[in-house]
One Martini backbone bead per residue (centre of mass of N, CA, C, O) as a GRO file, in nm:
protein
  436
    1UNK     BB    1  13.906   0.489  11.792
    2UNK     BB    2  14.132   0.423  12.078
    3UNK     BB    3  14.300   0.499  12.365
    4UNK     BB    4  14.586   0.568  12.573
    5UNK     BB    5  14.829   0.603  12.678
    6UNK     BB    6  15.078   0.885  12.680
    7UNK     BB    7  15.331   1.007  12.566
    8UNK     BB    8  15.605   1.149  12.650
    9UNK     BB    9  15.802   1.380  12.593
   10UNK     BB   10  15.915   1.474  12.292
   11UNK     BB   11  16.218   1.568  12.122
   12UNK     BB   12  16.030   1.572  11.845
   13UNK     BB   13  15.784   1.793  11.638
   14UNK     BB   14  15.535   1.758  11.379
   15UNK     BB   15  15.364   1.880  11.058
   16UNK     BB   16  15.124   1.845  10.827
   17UNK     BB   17  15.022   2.023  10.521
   18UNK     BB   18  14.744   1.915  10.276
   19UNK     BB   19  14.703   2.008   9.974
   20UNK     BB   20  14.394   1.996   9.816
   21UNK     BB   21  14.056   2.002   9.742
   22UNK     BB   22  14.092   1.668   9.614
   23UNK     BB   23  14.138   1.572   9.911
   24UNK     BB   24  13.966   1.674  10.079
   25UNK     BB   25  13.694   1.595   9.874
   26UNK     BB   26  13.796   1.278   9.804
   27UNK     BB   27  13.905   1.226   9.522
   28UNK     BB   28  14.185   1.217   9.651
   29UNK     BB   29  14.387   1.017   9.833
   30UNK     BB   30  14.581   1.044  10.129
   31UNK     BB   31  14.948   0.935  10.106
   32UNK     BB   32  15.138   1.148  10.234
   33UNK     BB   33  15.077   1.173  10.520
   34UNK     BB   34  15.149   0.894  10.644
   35UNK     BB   35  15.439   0.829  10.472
   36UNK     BB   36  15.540   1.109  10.646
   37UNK     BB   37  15.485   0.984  10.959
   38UNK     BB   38  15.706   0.751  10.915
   39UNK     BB   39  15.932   0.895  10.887
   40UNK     BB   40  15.953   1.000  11.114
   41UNK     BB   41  15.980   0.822  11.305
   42UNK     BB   42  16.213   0.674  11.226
   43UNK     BB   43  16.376   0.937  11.338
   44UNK     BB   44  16.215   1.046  11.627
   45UNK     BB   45  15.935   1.199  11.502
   46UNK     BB   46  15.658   1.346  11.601
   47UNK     BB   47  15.324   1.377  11.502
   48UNK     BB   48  15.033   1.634  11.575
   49UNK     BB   49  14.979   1.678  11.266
   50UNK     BB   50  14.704   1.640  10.994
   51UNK     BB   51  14.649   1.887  10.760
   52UNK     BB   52  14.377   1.923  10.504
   53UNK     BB   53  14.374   2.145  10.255
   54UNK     BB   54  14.226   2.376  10.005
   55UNK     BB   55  14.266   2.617   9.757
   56UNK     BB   56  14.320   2.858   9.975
   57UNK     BB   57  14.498   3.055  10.104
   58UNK     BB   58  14.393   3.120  10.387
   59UNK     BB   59  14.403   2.841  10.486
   60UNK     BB   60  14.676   2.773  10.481
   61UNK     BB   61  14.748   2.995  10.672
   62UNK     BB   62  14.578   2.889  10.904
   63UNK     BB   63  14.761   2.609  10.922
   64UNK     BB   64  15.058   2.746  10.953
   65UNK     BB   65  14.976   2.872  11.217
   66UNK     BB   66  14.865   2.667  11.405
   67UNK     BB   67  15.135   2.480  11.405
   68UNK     BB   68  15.325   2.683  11.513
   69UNK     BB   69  15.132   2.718  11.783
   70UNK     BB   70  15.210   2.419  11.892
   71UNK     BB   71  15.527   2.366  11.897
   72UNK     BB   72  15.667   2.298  11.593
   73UNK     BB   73  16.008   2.172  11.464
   74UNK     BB   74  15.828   2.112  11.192
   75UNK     BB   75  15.678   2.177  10.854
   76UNK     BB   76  15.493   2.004  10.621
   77UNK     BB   77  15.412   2.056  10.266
   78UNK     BB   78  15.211   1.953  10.034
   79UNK     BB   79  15.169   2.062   9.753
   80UNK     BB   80  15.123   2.359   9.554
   81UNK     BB   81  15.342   2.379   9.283
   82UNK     BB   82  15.296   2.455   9.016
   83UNK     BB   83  15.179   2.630   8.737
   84UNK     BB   84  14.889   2.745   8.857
   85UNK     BB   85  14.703   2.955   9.042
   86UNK     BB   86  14.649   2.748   9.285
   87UNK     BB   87  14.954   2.766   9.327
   88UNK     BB   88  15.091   2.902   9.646
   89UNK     BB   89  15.275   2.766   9.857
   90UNK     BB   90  15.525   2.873   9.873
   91UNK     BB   91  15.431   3.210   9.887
   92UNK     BB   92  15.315   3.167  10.140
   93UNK     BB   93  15.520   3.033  10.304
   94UNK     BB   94  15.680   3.312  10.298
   95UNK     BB   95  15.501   3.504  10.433
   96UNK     BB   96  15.496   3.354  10.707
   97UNK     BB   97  15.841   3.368  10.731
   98UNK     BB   98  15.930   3.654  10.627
   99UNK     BB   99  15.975   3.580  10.287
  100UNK     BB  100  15.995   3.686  10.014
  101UNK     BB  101  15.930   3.643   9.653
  102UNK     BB  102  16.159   3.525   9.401
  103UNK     BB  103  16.326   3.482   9.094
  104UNK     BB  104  16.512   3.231   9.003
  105UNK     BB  105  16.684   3.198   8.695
  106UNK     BB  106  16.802   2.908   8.728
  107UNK     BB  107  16.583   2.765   8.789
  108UNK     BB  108  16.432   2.855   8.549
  109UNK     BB  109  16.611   2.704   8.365
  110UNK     BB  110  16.563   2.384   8.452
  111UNK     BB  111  16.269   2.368   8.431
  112UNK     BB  112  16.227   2.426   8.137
  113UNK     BB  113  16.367   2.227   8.013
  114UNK     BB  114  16.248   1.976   8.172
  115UNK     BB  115  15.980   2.038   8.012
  116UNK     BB  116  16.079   2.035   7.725
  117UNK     BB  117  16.136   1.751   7.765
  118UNK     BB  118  15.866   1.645   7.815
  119UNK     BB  119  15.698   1.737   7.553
  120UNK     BB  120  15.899   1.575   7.335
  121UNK     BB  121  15.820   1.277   7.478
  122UNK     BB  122  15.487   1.334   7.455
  123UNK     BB  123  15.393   1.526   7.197
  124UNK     BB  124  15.321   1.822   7.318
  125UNK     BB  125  15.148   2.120   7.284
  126UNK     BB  126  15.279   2.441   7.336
  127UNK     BB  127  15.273   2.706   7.493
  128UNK     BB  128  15.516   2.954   7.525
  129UNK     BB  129  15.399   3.162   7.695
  130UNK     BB  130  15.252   2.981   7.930
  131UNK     BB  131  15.494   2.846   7.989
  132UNK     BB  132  15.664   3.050   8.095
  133UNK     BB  133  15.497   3.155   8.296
  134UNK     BB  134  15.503   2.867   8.496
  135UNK     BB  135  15.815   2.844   8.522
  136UNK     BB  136  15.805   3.074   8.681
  137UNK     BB  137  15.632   3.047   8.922
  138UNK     BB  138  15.829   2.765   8.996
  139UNK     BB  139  16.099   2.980   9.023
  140UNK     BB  140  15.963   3.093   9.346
  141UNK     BB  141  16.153   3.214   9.598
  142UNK     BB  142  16.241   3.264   9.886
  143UNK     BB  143  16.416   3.435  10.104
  144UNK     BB  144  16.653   3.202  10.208
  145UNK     BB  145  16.577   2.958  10.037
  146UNK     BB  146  16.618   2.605   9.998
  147UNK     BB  147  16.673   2.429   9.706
  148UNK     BB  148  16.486   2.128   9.568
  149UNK     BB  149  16.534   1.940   9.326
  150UNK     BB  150  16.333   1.828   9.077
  151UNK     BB  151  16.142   1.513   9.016
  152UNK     BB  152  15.991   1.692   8.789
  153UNK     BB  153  15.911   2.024   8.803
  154UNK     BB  154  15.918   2.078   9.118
  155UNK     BB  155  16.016   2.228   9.346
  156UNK     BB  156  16.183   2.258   9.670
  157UNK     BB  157  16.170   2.376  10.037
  158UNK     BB  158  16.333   2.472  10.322
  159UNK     BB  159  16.201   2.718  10.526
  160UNK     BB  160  16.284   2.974  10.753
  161UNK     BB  161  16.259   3.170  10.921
  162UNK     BB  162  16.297   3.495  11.010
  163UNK     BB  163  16.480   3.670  11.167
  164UNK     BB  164  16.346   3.699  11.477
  165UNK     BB  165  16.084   3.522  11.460
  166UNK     BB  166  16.041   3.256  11.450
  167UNK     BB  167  15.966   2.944  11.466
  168UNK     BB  168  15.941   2.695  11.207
  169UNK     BB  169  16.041   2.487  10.961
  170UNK     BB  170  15.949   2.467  10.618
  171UNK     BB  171  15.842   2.208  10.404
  172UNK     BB  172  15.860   2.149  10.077
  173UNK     BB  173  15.640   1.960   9.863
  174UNK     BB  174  15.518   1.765   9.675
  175UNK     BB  175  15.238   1.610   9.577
  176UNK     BB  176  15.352   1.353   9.425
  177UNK     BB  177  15.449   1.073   9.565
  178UNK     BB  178  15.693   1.031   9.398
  179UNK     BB  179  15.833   1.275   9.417
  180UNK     BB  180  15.839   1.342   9.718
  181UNK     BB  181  16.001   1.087   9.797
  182UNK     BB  182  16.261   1.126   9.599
  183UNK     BB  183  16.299   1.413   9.782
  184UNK     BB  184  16.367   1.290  10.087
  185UNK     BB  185  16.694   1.276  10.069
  186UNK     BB  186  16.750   1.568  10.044
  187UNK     BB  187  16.588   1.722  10.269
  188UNK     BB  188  16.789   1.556  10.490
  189UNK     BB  189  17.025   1.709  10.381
  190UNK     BB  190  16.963   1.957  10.499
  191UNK     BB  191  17.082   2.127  10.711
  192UNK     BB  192  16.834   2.280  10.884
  193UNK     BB  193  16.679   2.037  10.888
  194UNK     BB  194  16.859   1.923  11.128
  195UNK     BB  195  16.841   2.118  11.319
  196UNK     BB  196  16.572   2.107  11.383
  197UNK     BB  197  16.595   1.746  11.441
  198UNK     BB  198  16.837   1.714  11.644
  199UNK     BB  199  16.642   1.582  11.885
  200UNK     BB  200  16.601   1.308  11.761
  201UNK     BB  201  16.462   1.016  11.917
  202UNK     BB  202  16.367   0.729  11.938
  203UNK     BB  203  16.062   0.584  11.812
  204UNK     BB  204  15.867   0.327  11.865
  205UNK     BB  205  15.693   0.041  11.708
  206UNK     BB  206  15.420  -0.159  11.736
  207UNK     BB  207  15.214  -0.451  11.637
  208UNK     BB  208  14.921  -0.596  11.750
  209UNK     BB  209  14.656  -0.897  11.619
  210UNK     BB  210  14.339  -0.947  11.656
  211UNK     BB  211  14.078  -1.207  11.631
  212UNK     BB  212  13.765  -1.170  11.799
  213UNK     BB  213  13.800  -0.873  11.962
  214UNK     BB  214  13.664  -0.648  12.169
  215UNK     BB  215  13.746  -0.316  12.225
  216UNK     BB  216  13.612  -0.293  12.519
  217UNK     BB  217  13.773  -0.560  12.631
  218UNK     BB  218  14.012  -0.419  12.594
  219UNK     BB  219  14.001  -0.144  12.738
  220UNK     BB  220  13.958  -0.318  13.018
  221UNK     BB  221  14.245  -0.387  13.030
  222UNK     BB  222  14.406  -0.105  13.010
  223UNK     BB  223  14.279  -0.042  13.284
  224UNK     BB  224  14.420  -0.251  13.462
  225UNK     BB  225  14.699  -0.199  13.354
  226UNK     BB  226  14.794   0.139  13.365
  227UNK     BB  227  15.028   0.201  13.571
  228UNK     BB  228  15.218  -0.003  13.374
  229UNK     BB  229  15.110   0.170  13.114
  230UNK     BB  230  15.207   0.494  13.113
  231UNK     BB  231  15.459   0.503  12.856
  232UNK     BB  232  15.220   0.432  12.649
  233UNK     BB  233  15.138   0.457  12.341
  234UNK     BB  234  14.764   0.339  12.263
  235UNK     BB  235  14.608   0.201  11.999
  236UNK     BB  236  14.303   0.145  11.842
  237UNK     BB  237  14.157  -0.094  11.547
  238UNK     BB  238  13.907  -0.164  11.385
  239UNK     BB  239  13.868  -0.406  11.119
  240UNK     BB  240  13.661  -0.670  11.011
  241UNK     BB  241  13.764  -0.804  11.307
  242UNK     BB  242  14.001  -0.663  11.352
  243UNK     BB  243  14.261  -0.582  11.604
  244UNK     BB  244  14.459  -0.317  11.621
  245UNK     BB  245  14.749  -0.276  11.809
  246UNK     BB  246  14.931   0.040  11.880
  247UNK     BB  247  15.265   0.132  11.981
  248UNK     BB  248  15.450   0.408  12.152
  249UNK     BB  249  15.794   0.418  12.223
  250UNK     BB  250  16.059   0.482  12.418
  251UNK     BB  251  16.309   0.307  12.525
  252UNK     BB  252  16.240   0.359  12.818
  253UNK     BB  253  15.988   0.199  12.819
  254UNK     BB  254  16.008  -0.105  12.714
  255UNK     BB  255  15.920  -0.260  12.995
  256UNK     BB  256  15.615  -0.208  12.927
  257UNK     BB  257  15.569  -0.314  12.691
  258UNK     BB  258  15.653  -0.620  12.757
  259UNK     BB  259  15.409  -0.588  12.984
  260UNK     BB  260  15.162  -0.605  12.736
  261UNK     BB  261  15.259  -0.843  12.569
  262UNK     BB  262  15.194  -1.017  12.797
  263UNK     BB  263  14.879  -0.976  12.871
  264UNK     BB  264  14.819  -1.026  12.583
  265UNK     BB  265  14.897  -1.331  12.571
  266UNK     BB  266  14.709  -1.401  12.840
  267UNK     BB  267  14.437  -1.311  12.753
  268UNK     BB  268  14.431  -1.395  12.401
  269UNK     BB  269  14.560  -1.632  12.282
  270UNK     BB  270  14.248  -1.697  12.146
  271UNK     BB  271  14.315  -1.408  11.920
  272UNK     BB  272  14.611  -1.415  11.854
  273UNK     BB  273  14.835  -1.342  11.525
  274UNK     BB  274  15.023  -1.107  11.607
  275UNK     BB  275  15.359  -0.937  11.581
  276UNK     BB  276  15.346  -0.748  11.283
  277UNK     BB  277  15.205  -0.870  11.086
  278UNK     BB  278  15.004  -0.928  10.859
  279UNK     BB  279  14.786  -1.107  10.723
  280UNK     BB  280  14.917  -1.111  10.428
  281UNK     BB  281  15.220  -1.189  10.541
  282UNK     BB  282  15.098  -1.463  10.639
  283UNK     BB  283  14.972  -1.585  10.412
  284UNK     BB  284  15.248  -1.552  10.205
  285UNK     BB  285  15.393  -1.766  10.414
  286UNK     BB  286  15.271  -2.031  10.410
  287UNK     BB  287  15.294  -2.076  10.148
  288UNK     BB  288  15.589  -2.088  10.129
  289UNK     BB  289  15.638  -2.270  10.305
  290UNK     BB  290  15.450  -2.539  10.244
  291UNK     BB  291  15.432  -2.524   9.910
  292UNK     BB  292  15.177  -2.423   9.791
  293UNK     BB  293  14.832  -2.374   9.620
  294UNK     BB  294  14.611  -2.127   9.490
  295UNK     BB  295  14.251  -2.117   9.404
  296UNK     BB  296  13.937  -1.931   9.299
  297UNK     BB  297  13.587  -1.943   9.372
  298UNK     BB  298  13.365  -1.692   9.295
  299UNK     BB  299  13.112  -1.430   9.379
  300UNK     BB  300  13.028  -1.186   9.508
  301UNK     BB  301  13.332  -1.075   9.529
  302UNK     BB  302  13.461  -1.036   9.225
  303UNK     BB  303  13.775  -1.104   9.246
  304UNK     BB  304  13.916  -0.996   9.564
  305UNK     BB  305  14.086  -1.228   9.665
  306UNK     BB  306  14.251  -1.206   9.423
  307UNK     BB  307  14.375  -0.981   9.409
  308UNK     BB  308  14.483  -0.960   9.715
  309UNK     BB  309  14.697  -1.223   9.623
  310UNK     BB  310  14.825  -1.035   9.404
  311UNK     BB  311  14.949  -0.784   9.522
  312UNK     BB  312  15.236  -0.930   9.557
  313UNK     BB  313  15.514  -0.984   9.508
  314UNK     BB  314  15.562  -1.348   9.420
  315UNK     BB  315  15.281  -1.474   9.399
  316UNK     BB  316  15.295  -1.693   9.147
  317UNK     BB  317  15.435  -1.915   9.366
  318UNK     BB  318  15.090  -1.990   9.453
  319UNK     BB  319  14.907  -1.818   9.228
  320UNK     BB  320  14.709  -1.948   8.983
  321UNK     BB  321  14.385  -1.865   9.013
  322UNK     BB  322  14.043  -1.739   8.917
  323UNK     BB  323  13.669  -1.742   8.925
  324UNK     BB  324  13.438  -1.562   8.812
  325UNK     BB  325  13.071  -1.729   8.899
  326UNK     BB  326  12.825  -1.536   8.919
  327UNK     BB  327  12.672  -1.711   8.726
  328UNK     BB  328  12.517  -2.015   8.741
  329UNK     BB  329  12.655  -2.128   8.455
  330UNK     BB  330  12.951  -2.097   8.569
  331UNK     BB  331  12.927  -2.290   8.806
  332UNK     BB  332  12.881  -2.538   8.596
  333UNK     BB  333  13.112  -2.466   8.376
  334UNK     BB  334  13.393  -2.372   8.546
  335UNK     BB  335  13.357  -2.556   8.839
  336UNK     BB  336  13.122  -2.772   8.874
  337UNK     BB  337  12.881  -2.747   8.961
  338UNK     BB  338  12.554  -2.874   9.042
  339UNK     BB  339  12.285  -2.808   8.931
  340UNK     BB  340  12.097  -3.010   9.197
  341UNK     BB  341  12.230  -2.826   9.407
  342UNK     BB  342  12.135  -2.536   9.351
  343UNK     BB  343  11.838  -2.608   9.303
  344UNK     BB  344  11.817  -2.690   9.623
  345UNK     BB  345  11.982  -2.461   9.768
  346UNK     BB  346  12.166  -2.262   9.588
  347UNK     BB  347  12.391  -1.998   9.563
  348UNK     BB  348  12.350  -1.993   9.866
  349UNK     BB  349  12.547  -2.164  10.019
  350UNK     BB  350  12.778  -2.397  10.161
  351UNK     BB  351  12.781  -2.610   9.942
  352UNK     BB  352  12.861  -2.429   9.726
  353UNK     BB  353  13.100  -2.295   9.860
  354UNK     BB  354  13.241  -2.627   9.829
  355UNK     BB  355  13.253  -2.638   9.506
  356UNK     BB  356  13.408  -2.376   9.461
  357UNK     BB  357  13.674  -2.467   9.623
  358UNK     BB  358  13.697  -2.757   9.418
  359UNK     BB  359  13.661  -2.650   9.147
  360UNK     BB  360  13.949  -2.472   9.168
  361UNK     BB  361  14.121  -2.693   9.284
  362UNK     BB  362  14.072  -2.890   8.983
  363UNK     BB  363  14.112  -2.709   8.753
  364UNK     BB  364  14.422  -2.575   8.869
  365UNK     BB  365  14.578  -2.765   9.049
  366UNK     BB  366  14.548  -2.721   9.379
  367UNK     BB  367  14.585  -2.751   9.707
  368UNK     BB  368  14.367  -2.492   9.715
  369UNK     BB  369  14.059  -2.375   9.811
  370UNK     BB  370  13.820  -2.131   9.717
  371UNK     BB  371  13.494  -2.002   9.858
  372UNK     BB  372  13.243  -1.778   9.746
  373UNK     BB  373  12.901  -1.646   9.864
  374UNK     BB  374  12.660  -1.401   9.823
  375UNK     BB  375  12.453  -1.138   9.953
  376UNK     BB  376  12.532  -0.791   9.941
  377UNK     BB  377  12.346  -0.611   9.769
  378UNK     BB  378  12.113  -0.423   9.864
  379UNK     BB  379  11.953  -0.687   9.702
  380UNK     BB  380  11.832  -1.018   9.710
  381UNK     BB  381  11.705  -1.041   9.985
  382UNK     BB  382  11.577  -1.306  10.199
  383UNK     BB  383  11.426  -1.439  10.497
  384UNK     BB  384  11.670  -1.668  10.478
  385UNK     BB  385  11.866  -1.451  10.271
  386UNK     BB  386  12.005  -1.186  10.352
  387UNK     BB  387  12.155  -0.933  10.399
  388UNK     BB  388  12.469  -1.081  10.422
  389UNK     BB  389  12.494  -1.347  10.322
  390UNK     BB  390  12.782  -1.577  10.383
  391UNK     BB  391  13.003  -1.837  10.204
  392UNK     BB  392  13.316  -1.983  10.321
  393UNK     BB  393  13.568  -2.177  10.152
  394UNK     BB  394  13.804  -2.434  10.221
  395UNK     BB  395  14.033  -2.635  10.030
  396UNK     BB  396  14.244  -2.897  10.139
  397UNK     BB  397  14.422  -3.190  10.228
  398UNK     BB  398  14.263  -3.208  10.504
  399UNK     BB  399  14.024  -3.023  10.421
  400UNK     BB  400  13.770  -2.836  10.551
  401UNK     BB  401  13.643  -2.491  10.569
  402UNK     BB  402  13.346  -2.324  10.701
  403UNK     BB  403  13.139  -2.021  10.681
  404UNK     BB  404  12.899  -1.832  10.835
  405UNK     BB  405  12.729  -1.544  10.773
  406UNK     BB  406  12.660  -1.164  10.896
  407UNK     BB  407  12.663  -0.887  10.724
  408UNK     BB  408  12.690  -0.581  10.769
  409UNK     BB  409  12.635  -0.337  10.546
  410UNK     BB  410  12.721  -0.264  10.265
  411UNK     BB  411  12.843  -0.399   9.985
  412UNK     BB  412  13.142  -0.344  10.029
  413UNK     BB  413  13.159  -0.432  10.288
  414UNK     BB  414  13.104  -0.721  10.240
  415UNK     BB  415  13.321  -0.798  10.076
  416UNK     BB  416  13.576  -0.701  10.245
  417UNK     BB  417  13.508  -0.915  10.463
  418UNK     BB  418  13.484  -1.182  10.342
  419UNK     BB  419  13.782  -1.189  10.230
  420UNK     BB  420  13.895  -1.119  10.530
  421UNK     BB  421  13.806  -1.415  10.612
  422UNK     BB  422  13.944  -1.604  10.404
  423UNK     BB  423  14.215  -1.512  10.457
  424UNK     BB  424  14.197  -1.648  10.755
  425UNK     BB  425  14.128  -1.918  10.693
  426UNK     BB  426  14.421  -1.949  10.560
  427UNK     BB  427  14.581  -1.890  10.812
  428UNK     BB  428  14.459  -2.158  10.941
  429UNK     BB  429  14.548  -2.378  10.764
  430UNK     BB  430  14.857  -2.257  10.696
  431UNK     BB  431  14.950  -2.191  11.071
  432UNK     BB  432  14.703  -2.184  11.258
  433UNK     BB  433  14.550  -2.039  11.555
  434UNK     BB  434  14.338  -1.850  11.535
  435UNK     BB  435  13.997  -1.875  11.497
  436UNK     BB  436  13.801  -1.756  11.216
   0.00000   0.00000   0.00000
């Protein structure tokens, strides 16, 4: 990641501290901290930072002194809401802010129900005592916190300092993706919560996205022209061969922007395929404009690029279907590869992988065909064909397009960089653009 020209003061500023142990060891993916971060953008709220911390009191201590210290106008915490003992972070936030906490009873009667109902729906055995516990524990709430009603079974807090200590305002929400998102309507509309974020105005956001452009030589543009896109925040990203350039910027900055947009446009025009959308939404794209259908005959990739194309809801009106053809047996009974060219070639070869796409498109009646095959790795490469070699073809009515490869990286690496291939490839096929 590499950064450019900073952003200047903006109007309000966030922190998000991500509770669990299961997130920080990386057990589980954190989800909350990016989609709250781009929500606040939309407010015009700024993240000035994201800290991740596993269930121990001290460390949560830690993070919400540090960012109070940062001098943001708004701390939000996700997780640690629970009824088990590592779940603290209520009563941690209250002590921070200088509000003993207490069971609210009534509270503590709606979040009963809703186990009750929950344990009724799903057949659970619980204990009463343990289950009264938790109830109760998950409905201590600080002093003077407003509570927000539980989209699971966690409420949500509110939490201003108390009078006199100064500090930002804590909001507290739950772990679990689907509840925290439910329950971001209510906290929006909390008087404190708005208060707190008054001062907020548009914060813009721009994507452009380039394909076979080096970090290096874009940093080299960005300071040749660095006095006039000053007023920008721009981020550089490399992922798979792909440079995603990410600028964010106040209204006021717009013509800066709009400076930055053509500079790119005429530095890189021959590698420039974005203006906004993902790869995926171009592709997506393409296949709905053209009315065209693809199917897939997949090897090393083991059906990584057919799932990536029907991610999407809406894929079933382009996407036909696709063939893992692991084993040479399989390419030759499913797909319709030659023997004799296996024999010749090998199954990693040009050959095969225009084979597999073309035997994909004839399988399944599609208008477009994909192929790939390669030694992925870790094992399984020879000095003629190292790990990482890999071709990938497509095959349209106007005929094939295809690419041979030398991939580095993990057996993981190749796999997911071979589909981005495929990927630019239709994209190239069925929009035109700088060449995959």
């Amino acid at each position: 990641m590499a950064g450019g020209p900073r952003v200047g003061a903006v109007s309000a500023r966030a922190g998000i501290v991500v509770t669990g142990t299961e997130v920080l060891t990386g057990r589980v993916a954190d989800r909350n901290g990016p989609w709250l971060a781009e929500q606040l953008r939309l407010l015009g709220v700024d993240v000035g930072h994201v800290v991740v911390v596993g269930d121990r009191p001290e460390d949560l201590r830690g993070a919400l002194t540090f960012l109070a210290g940062t001098g943001v106008d708004l701390v939000i915490t996700t997780g640690g809401l629970g009824p088990t003992a590592d779940d603290l972070t209520a009563q941690l936030v209250g002590e921070v802010q200088g509000r003993p906490s207490a069971v609210d009873p009534e509270l503590e009667r709606r979040i009963a129900a809703i186990v009750e109902r929950l344990a009724a729906r799903r057949g659970w055995r619980t204990d009463p005592v343990a289950t009264a516990a938790g109830v109760r524990k998950q409905a201590l709430v600080p002093e003077g916190a407003t509570v927000l009603e539980p989209v699971g079974t966690a409420p949500g807090l509110v939490v201003p300092p108390a009078a006199g200590r100064g500090g930002p305002t804590v909001l507290v929400l739950p772990g679990p993706p689907a509840e925290l998102q439910g329950m971001w309507p209510a906290a929006l509309a909390e008087p404190s919560l708005r208060t707190a974020l008054a001062g907020a105005e548009e914060l813009r956001q721009e994507t452009v996205r380039l394909w076979g452009t080096l970090e290096a030589q874009l940093a080299a543009t960005l300071r040749e022209h660095e006095a006039e896109l000053g007023a920008l925040e721009i981020t550089t990203c490399l992922r798979d061969g792909e440079l995603e350039i990410v600028t964010r910027f106040p209204p006021s900055a717009q013509p800066a922007y709009d400076r930055l947009g053509a500079v790119l446009a005429a530095e890189y025009a021959d590698t420039l395929f974005s203006t906004g959308p993902s790869l995926d939404d171009l592709v997506a794209r393409g296949f709905a404009d053209r009315g065209w259908t693809v199917a897939t005959g997949e090897s090393c990739t083991g059906g990584l690029l057919a799932a990536r194309l029907t991610e999407r809801a809406g894929s079933s009106a382009w996407v036909l279907g696709g063939v893992t053809a692991y084993a040479n047996s399989a390419k030759q009974q499913l797909l319709g590869v030659p023997p004799a060219m296996l024999a010749e070639h090998g199954a990693v070869s040009p050959e095969v992988a225009g084979a597999l796409a073309d035997g994909a498109r004839a399988r399944f009646g599609a208008d477009v065909g994909v192929g790939i095959t390669g030694v992925a790795g870790p094992g399984g490469g020879t000095a003629d064909k190292p790990v990482g070699t890999v071709h990938v073809c497509v095959s349209t009515p106007a005929g094939r397009v295809a690419r041979a490869l030398r991939l580095p990286g993990s057996r993981a690496a190749v796999r997911e960089r071979s589909v981005t291939m495929a990927m630019h490839l239709l994209r190239g096929a069925l929009l035109g653009g700088p060449s995959a």
